[in-house]
C-alpha positions in Angstrom: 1.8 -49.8 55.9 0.0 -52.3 53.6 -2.9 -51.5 55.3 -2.2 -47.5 54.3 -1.4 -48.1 51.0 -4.1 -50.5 50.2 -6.6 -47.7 51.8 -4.5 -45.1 49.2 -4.8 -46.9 46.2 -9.1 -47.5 47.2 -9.5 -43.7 47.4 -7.7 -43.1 43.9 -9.3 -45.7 42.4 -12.8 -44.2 43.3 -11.9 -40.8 42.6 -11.0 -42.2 38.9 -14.3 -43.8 38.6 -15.9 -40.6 39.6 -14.1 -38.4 37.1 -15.2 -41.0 34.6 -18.6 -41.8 35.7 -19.7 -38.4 37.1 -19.8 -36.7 33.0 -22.2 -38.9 32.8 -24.6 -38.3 35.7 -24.6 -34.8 35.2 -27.0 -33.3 32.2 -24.7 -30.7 30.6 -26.6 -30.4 28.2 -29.2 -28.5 30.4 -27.0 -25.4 30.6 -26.7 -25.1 26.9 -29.8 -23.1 26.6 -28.2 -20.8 29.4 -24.6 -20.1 27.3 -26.3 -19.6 24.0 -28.7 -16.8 26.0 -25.8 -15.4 27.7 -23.7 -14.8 25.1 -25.9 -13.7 23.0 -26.7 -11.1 25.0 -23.3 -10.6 25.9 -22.8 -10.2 21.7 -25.7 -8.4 20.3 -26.2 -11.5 17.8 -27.6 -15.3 17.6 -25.2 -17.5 19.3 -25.5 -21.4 18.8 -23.7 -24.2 20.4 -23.7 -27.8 20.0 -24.4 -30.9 21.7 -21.8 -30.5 25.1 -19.6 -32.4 27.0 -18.1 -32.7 30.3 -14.5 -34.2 31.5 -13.8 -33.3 34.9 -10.1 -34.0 34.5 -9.6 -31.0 32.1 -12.2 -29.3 34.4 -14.3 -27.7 31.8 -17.3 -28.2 29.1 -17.1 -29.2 25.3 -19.4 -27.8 22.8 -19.0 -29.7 19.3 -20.0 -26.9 17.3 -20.4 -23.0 17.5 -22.1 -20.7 15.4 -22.1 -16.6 15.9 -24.4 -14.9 13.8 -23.4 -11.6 11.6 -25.3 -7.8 11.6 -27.9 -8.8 9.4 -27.5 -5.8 7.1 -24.0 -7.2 6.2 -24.7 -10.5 5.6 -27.2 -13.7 6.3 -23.9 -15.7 6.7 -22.1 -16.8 10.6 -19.6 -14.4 11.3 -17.6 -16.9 13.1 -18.0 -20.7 13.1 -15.7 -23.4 14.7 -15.7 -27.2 15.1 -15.4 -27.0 18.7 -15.3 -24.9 21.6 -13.6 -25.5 25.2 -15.6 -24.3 28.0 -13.2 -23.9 31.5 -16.0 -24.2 34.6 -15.7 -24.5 38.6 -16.0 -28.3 38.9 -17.3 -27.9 42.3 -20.5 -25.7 42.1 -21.1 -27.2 38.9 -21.0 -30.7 41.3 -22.8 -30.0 44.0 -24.7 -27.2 43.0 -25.6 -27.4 39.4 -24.2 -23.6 38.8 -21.8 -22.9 36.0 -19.5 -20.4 36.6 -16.9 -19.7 33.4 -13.4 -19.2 33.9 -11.8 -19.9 30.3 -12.8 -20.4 26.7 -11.2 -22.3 23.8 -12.1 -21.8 20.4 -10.4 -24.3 18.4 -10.0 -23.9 14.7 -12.5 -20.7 14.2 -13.5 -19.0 11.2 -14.2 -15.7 11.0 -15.2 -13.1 8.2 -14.9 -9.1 8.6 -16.8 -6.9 6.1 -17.2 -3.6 5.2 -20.1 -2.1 3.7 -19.8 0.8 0.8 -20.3 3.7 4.2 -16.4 2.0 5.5 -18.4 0.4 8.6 -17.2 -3.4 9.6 -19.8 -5.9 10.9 -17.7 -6.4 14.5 -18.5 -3.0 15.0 -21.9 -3.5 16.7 -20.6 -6.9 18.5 -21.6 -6.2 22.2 -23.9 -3.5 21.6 -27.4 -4.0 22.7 -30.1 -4.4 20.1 -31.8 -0.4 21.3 -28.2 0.9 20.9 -27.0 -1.0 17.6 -30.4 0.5 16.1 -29.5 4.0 17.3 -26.2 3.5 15.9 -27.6 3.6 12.1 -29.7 6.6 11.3 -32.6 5.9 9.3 -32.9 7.1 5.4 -34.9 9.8 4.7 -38.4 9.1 4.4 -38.0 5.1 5.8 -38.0 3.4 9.3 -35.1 2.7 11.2 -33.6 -0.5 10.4 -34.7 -3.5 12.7 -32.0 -4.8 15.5 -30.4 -7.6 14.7 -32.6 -10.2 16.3 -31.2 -11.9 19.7 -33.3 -14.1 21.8 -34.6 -12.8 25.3 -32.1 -10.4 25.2 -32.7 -7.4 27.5 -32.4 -3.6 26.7 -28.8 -3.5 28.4 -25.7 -5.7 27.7 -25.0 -7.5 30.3 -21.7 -7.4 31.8 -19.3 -10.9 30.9 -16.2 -11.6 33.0 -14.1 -14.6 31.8 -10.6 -15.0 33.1 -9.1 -16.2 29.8 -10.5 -16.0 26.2 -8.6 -17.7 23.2 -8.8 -18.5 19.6 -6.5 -20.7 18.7 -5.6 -21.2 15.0 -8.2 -19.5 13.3 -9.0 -18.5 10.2 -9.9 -14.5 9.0 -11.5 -13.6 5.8 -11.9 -9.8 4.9 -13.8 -8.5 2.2 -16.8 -5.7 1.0 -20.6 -6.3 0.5 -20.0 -5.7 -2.7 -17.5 -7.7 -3.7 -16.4 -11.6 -3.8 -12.7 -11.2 -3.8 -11.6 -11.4 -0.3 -8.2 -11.7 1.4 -7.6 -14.6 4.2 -5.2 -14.8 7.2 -4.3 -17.8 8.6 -3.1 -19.2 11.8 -4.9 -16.4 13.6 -4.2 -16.9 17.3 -5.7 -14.5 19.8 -5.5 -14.0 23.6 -7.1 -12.4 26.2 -7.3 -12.8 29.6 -9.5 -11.1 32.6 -12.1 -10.0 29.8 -14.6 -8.1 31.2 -16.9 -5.1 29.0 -16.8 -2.4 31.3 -12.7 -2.4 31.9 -9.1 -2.3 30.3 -7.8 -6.0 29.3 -4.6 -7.2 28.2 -4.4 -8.6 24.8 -2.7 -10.6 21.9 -2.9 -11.5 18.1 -0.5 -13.5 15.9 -1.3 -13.8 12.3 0.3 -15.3 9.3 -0.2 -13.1 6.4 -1.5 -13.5 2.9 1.6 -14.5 0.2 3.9 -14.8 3.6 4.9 -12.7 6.7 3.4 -12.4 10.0 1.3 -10.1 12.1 1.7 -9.5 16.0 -0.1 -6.9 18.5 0.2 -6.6 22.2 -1.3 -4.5 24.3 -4.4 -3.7 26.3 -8.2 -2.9 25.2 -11.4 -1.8 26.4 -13.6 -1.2 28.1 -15.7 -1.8 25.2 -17.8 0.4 23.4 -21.1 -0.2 23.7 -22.4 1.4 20.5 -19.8 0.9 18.4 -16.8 -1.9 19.4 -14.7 -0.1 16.4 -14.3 2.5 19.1 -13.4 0.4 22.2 -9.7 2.4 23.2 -6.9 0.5 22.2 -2.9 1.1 23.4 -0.7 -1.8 22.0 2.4 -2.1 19.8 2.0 -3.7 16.3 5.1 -5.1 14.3 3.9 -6.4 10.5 6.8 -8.2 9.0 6.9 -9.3 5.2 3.9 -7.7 4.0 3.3 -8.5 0.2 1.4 -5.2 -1.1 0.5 -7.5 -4.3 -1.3 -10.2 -2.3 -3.2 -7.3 0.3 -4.6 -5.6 -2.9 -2.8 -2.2 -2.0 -0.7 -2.4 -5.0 -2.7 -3.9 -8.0 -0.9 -7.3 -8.9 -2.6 -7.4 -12.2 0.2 -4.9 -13.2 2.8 -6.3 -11.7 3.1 -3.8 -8.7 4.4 -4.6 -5.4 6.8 -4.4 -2.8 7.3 -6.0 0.5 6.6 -3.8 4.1 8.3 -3.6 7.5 6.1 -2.2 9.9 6.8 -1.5 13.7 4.2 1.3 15.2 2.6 2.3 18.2 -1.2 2.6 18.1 -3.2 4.8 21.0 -7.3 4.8 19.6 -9.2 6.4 22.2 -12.4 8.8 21.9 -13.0 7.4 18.1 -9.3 8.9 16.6 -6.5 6.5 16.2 -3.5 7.5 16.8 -0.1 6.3 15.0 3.6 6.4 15.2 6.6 4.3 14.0 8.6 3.0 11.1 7.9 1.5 7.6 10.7 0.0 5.6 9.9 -1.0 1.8 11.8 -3.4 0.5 11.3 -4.7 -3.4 9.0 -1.4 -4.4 7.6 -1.0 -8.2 5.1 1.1 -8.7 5.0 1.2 -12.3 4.0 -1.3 -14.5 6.9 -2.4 -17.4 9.3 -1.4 -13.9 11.3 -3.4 -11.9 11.5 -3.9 -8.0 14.0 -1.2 -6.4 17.2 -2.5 -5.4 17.0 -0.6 -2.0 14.6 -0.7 0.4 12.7 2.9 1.3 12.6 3.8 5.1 9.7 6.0 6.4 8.9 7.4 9.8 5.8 8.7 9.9 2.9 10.0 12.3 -1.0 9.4 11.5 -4.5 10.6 13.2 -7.3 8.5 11.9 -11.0 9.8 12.5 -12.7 6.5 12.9 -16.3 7.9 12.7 -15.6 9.4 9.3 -13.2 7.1 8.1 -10.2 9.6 6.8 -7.0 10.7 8.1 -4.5 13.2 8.2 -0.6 11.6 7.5 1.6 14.1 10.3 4.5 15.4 7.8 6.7 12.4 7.6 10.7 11.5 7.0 11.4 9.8 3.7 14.7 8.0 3.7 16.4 6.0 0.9 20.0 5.9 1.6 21.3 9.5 3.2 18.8 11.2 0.6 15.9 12.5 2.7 12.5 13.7 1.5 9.0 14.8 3.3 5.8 13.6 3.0 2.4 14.7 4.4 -1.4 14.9 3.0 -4.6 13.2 3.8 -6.3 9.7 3.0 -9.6 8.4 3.5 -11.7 5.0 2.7 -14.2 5.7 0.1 -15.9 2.3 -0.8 -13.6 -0.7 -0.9 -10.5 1.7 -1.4 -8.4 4.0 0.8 -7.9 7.2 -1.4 -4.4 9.1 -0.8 -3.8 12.9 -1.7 0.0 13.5 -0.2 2.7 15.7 -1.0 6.1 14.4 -1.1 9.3 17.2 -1.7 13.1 17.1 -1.5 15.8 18.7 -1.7 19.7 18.6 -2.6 19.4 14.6 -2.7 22.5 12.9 -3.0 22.0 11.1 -6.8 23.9 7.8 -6.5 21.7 7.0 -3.2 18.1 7.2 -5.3 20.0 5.7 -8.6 19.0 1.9 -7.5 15.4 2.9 -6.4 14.8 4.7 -10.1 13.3 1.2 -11.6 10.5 1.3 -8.7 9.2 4.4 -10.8 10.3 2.6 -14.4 13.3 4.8 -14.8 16.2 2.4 -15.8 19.8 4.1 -16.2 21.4 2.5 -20.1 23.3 -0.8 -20.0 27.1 0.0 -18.2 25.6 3.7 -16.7 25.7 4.9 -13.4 24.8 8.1 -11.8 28.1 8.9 -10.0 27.6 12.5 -8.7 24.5 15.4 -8.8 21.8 16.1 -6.8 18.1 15.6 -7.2 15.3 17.5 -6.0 11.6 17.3 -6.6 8.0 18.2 -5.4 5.4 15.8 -6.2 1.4 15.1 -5.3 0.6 11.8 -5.4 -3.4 11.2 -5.6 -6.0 8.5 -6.3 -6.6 5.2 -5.0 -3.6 3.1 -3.5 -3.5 0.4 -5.6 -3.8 2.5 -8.6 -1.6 6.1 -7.5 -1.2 8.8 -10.1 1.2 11.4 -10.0 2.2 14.7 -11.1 4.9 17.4 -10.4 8.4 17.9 -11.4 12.3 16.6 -11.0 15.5 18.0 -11.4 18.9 16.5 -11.3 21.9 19.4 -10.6 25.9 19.1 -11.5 24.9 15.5 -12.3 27.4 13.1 -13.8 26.7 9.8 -16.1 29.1 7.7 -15.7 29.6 5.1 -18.7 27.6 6.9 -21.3 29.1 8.2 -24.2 26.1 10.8 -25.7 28.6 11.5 -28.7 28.8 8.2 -30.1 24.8 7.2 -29.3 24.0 10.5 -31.6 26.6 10.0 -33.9 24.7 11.9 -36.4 24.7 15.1 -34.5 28.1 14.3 -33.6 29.3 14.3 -37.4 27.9 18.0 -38.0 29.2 19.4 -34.8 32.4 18.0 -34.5 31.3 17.1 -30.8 33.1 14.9 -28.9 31.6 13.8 -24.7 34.0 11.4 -23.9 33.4 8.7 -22.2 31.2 10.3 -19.0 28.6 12.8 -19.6 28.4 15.6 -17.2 24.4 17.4 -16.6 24.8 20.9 -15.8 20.8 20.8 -14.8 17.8 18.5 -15.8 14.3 19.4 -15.1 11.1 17.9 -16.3 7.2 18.0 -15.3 6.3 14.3 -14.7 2.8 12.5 -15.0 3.6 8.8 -13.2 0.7 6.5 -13.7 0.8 2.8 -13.2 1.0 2.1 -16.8 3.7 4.3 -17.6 5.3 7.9 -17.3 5.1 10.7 -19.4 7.9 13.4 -19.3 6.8 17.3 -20.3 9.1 20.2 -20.6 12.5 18.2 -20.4 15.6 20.7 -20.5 18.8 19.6 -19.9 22.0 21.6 -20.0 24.6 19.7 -21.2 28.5 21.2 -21.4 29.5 19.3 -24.0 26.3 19.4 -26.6 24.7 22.2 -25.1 21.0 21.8 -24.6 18.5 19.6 -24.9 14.6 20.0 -25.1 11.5 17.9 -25.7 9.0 15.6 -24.4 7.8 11.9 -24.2 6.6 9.0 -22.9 7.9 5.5 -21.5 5.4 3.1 -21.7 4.7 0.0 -19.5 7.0 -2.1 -22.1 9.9 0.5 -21.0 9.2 1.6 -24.8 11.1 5.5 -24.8 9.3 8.0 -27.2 10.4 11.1 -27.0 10.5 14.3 -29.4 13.8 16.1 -28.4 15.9 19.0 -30.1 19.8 19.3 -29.3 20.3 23.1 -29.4 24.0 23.1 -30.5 27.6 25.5 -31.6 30.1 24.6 -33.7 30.4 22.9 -36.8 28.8 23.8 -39.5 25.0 23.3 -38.3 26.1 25.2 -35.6 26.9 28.3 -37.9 23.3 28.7 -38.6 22.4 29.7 -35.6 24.9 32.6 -35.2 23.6 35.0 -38.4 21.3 38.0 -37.3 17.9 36.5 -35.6 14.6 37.6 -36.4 12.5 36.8 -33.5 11.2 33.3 -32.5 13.1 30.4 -31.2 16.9 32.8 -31.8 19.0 33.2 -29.2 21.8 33.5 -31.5 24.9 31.2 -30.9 23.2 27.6 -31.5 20.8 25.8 -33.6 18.1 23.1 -32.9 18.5 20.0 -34.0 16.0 17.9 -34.6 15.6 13.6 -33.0 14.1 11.1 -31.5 14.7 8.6 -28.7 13.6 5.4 -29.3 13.9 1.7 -27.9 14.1 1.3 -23.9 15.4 3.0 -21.2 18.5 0.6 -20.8 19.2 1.0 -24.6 17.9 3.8 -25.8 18.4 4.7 -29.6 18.7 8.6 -31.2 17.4 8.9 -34.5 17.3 11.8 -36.3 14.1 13.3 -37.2 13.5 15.5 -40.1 9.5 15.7 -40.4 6.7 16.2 -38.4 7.1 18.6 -34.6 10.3 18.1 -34.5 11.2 19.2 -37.9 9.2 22.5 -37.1 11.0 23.2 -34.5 14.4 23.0 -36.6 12.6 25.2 -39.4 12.1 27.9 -36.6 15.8 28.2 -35.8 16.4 28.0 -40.2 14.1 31.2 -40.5 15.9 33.1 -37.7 19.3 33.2 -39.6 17.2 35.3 -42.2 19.4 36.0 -45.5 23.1 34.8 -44.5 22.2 30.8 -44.6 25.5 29.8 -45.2 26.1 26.8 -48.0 25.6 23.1 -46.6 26.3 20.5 -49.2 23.6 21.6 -51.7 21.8 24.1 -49.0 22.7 27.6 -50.9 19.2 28.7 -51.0 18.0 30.6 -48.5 15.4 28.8 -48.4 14.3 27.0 -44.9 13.2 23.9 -46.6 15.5 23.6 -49.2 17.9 23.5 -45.9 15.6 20.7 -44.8 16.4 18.8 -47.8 20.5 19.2 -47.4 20.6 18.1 -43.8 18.0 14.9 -44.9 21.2 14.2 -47.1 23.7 14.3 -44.0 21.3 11.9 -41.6 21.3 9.6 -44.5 17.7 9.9 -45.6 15.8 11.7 -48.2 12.9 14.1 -47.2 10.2 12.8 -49.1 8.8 15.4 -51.8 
C-alpha cells in the first residue's frame, strides 16, 4: 500500500510539473497570427491581439490585449478594446498536435462604442460581412466611386463560417453616440452571453446592462443566423424588460428643461426579414413634459404594438391603449430617425375620462389645480397630435372637461370685483357645466386659445392665454354675466355684434400661477373692447351706474373704472 501510494503521489507530482512546465515548451505565441487572421475574417475588420499565454489548468489561451477595428467611414477609432481576453482550447491537439481548436471566449472588461451616422446606419451593422458585400451594402454618390472596404488582412471574398461553443463579455463598457456629435451616452456593467455561436444558424443569447442615471437592461432570447450584408438585420426573437429608465439621462426628454420621467418596459421583439416587430407594456412613472411643470403623481400605463422598417429607419406605432387610472385613451401615428433624433407624429384621443383619475397627472403637462382644489367629478375628453422630435414634442388640439366639479375653490370671492356688481355668490365648490379650449403644448410652456367655460353660477367665461415655463398665468378673459346691475346692460334691445341679450361681458385678467391664480379687472386694452361691444348693443336705454347716465359707451367705461377701484386714464 505504501508502495501504491508512493507510485500515486509520483504520477501527480509529474503531472503538476507538466501543467507548469509544458506553457512553457509550447510557442503560443505562433498561433497568434492565425486568431488575428481568423477573426478578422470572421468580422469584416482589423483584429489585434496581444502577446498570449497558456495555463493548461484553466485549459485555454490568454491574450493581454485585444483590439477590433471600426467601419472606417464611422470612425478611425477601435470599436471594441479590452485588457484581456480568455481563449478556451482542446488541451490535447493543441499538445500533441499543435492544432487549436476554440471552444470558449472571455472578454474581460471590454469597451465598446456604437455610432450612427446622419443616414440612421450603426457601425456593427457591417460586422461579419465580407469586404465585396460590405462595399455592396453602401451605394456609391452620384458621380464618385464606391467607397473602399474596410481593409482586413488576407481576408477572402466569403466570410468564413466561426463556431465557438461559448462567447462572453463580461463587464463591459457601451458608449453610444452620432458622427456628428461628442455627447454620448454609456452603459455599464454590460454582460453578454452566447453560446453554440455559429454565422449560418439560430443561437441562444443574453444581455444585462446597467443603465445611464440607474436601472437595468435585460434580453433573452435567440439570434441569427447572421446577416451577411447587414448584422442590423440578423432575425432576432427574445423578450426585453428595461426597468428604471431615466428619459433625462437617455436624451429622450431634454434635461436642460427639466423634462423627464422614469420607464417600465416589458416587450416582446420578433425582427425578421429587416422589420422589427414589437409588443408589450410601458409604465411612466414621474412624467413632466413641460418645462416650469412638475413630475405627475401617477404613473401612465401603455400597451402598445410597433413595426419598425429597419432599412428605412421609420415605423408605424399599431393604435395603442393609454391608461392613467380607469381613464383610457388611444394612441397611434408614425416615427422615424432623422439624424441623431427619432421624430414622432401620433394621435392621441379620448373620450368620457373620468376627471379625478387624470387630476394628479395634470402637472406632467404644467397644469397645476389652485392651493386646497381638487377635481372631484366631470369628465375629460380630448384629441391631440403630438409632433416633432422626442426630446422636444409640440403639441396641438383641444380639451374639454364636462359636468366638472372644483372642489375647494370659491370663484366668487377670487373675483370679488365682479362679485360686488352681480351680487354673485359660488359657494364654496364651483360646478363646470363645459370647458373647452384649443391647446398649443410646447416644452417651454402652454398656450390656451378659444377658452369657454359655462359656469351655473357666473355664467360664462371666454378668453385666451398663456402659462409660461415659470407657471406665470396670462390670460385675457371676459365673464359674460346676469344680475345686478352690470348685468342690466346686457338685457336693453341689441343691435348686432357681441348681444345675445340677457348678460354682459365683463372684462379681467388672470394673473400669478396656476396654484394661486389672481383676477384682476381689466378696463383697457382687448379686453376693454370686448366690454365696449356689449356697451354699444344696449343702444339708447343704458341705464344709470354711479355717474354712467350718458349713453355713451366710454363714458360707461369711466363709471365701472370707479367700481374696480381705478381711474381710466384720460
Amino acid at each position: 500500500m505504501n508502495r501504491t501510494l508512493r507510485y500515486v503521489l509520483i504520477g501527480v507530482g509529474v503531472l503538476i510539473v507538466l501543467l507548469i512546465v509544458a506553457p512553457f515548451l509550447i510557442p503560443v505565441n505562433q498561433f497568434r497570427g492565425t486568431i488575428e487572421q481568423k477573426a478578422s475574417a470572421a468580422l469584416g475588420r482589423r483584429v489585434q491581439v496581444g502577446n498570449l499565454s497558456l495555463s493548461l489548468i484553466h485549459g485555454g489561451l490568454a491574450a493581454e490585449n485585444l483590439s477590433i477595428g471600426d467601419d472606417p467611414k464611422f470612425s478611425p477609432s477601435p470599436f471594441l478594446t479590452a485588457k484581456s481576453v480568455d481563449v478556451g482550447v482542446e488541451v490535447m491537439p493543441l499538445i500533441f498536435s499543435r492544432e487549436l481548436n476554440v471552444t470558449g471566449v472571455v472578454i474581460q472588461d471590454p469597451q465598446v462604442t456604437l455610432l450612427k451616422n446622419a443616414a440612421g446606419d450603426w457601425n456593427y451593422s457591417t460586422l461579419g460581412a465580407s469586404p465585396a458585400k460590405a462595399a455592396k451594402k453602401e451605394a456609391p454618390a452620384a458621380g464618385g466611386a464606391a467607397p473602399s472596404a474596410p481593409s482586413t488582412p488576407n481576408a477572402s471574398s466569403s466570410t468564413p463560417d466561426v463556431s465557438v461553443k461559448k462567447l462572453e463579455l463580461s463587464n463591459g463598457k457601451i458608449i453610444v453616440g452620432t458622427t456628428n456629435s461628442q455627447q454620448r451616452t454609456t452603459y455599464d456593467k454590460v454582460n453578454v452571453t452566447v453560446s453554440d455561436v455559429s454565422l449560418d444558424s439560430k443561437f441562444p443569447i443574453k444581455v444585462s446592462a446597467d443603465l445611464p442615471g440607474g436601472g437595468s437592461l435585460k434580453l433573452e432570447g435567440t439570434a441569427g443566423p447572421v446577416d451577411k450584408t447587414d448584422s442590423a438585420l440578423t432575425p432576432i426573437d427574445a423578450k426585453l424588460h428595461v426597468e428604471s429608465l431615466n428619459l433625462a439621462t437617455t436624451g429622450i426628454l431634454d434635461p436642460s428643461l427639466g423634462l423627464g420621467g422614469i420607464v417600465d418596459v416589458d416587450t416582446t421583439l420578433a425582427n425578421q426579414g429587416g422589420f422589427a416587430q414589437t409588443n408589450g407594456t410601458v409604465k411612466l412613472a414621474k412624467a413632466l413634459f413641460v418645462q416650469g411643470g412638475s413630475p405627475a403623481g401617477v404613473p401612465m400605463n401603455v400597451a402598445y404594438s410597433t413595426k419598425y422598417d429597419l432599412r428605412k429607419n421609420s415605423g408605424v406605432l399599431n393604435p395603442s391603449t393609454v391608461k392613467i387610472g380607469s381613464a383610457t385613451a388611444h394612441l397611434n401615428g408614425t416615427y422615424a430617425t432623422q439624424g441623431e433624433a427619432t421624430v414622432v407624429h401620433l394621435k392621441l384621443t379620448g373620450e368620457g375620462m373620468p376627471a379625478k383619475d387624470l387630476e394628479a397627472f395634470l402637472p406632467a403637462i404644467g397644469v397645476n389645480l389652485p392651493k386646497g382644489a381638487s377635481l372631484s367629478a366631470g369628465t375629460l375628453s380630448t384629441s391631440l397630435n403630438i409632433k416633432g422630435p422626442t426630446n422636444r414634442l409640440v403639441t396641438d388640439g383641444n380639451i374639454g372637461l364636462y359636468n366638472g366639479k372644483l372642489s375647494g375653490f370659491d370663484l366668487g370671492s377670487k373675483m370679488s370685483a365682479v362679485s360686488a356688481l352681480t351680487g354673485l355668490k359660488t359657494g364654496k365648490d364651483l360646478d363646470i357645466e363645459k370647458m373647452t379650449t384649443n391647446v398649443h403644448m410646447a416644452p417651454n410652456g402652454l398656450r390656451a386659445e378659444n377658452f369657454v367655460a359655462v359656469v351655473p353660477s357666473v355664467g360664462n367665461l371666454t378668453g385666451a392665454g398663456t402659462l409660461d415655463s415659470r407657471n406665470n398665468l396670462d390670460f385675457k378673459m371676459a365673464a359674460t354675466v346676469t344680475g345686478g346691475a352690470i348685468g342690466a346692460l346686457g338685457s336693453g334691445g341689441g343691435k348686432g355684434g357681441n348681444c345675445k341679450g340677457g348678460g354682459t361681458a365683463i372684462p379681467f385678467i388672470i394673473q400669478g400661477t396656476a396654484s394661486e391664480p389672481k383676477f384682476v379687472p381689466d378696463v383697457s386694452g382687448v379686453a376693454a373692447n370686448m366690454l365696449k361691444s356689449q356697451l354699444g348693443c344696449a343702444g339708447g336705454s343704458l341705464p344709470n351706474i354711479g355717474n354712467a347716465g350718458s349713453q355713451n359707451p366710454a363714458d360707461a367705461i369711466n363709471s365701472l373704472s370707479g367700481l374696480f377701484g381705478k381711474k381710466k386714464k384720460p
